[in-house]
C-alpha positions as CSV (number, residue, x, y, z in Angstrom):
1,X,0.0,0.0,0.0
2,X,1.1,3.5,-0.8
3,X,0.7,6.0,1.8
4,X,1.4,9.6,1.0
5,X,2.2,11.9,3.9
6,X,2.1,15.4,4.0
7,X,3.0,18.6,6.0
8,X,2.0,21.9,6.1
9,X,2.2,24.7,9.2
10,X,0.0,27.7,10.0
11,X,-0.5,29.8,12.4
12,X,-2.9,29.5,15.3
13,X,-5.2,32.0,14.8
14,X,-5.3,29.8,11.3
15,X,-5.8,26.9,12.8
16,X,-9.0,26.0,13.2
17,X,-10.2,27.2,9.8
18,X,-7.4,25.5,8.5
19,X,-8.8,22.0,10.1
20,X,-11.7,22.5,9.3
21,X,-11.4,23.3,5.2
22,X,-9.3,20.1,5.1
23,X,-12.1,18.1,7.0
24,X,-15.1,19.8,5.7
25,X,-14.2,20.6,2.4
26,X,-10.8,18.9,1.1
27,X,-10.9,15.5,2.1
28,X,-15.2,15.3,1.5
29,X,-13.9,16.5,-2.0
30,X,-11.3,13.9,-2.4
31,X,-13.2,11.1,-1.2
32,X,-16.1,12.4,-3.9
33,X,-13.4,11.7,-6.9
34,X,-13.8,7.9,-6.2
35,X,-10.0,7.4,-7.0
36,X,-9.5,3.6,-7.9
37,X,-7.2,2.6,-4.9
38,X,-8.3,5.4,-2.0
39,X,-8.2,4.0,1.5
40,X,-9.0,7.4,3.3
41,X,-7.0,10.3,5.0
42,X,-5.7,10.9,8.5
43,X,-5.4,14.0,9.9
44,X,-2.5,14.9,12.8
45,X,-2.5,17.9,14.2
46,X,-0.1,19.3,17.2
47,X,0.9,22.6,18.7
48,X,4.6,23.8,18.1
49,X,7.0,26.4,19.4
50,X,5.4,28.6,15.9
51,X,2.4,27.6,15.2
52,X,0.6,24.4,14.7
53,X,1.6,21.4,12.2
54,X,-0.8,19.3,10.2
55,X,0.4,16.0,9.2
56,X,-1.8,14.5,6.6
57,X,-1.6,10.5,5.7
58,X,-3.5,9.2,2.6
59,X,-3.6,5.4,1.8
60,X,-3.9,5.2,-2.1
61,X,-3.5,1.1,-2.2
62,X,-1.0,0.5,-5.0
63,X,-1.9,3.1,-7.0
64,X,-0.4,6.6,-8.4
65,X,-2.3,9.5,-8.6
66,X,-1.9,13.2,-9.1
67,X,-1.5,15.4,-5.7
68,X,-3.7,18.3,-6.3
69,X,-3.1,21.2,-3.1
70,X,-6.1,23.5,-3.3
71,X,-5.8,27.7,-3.5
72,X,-7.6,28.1,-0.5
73,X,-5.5,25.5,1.8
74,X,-2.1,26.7,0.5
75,X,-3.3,30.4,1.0
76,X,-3.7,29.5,4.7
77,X,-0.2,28.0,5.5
78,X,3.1,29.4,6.5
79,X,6.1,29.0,4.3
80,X,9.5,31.1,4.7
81,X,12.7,30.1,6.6
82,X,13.0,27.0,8.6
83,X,9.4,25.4,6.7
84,X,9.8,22.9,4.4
């Protein structure tokens, strides 16, 4: 099984809308694209010294697909020094 895992970092007065666009609207709208091969998506979330981290874990089975990161959620995350 392929399991693609993902990071992204905001802030946390983003947090919560962050959360809950990937929950509400994101992963409803992946799941909706019957992918042949999707297994679901966990979501991690945890407090750090600037901000708050998401950790995101798909399970695609054995199959490739293309990773598509919508406006709205990269809009909402932090990216500059020490983020990667």
């Amino acid at each position: 099984m392929i399991s693609r895992i993902w990071h992204g970092y905001t802030t946390r007065a983003n947090a919560a809308a962050y959360e809950n666009l990937l929950k509400d609207e994101i992963f409803v709208g992946i799941s909706n694209r019957h992918m042949r091969g999707y297994h679901g998506i966990h979501l991690l979330r945890r407090d750090i010294a600037d901000g708050v981290e998401f950790i995101t874990v798909h399970f695609v089975g054995n199959e490739r697909a293309q990773l598509h990161v919508a406006r709205r959620a990269v809009d909402a995350l932090l990216f500059g020094e020490g983020w990667t």
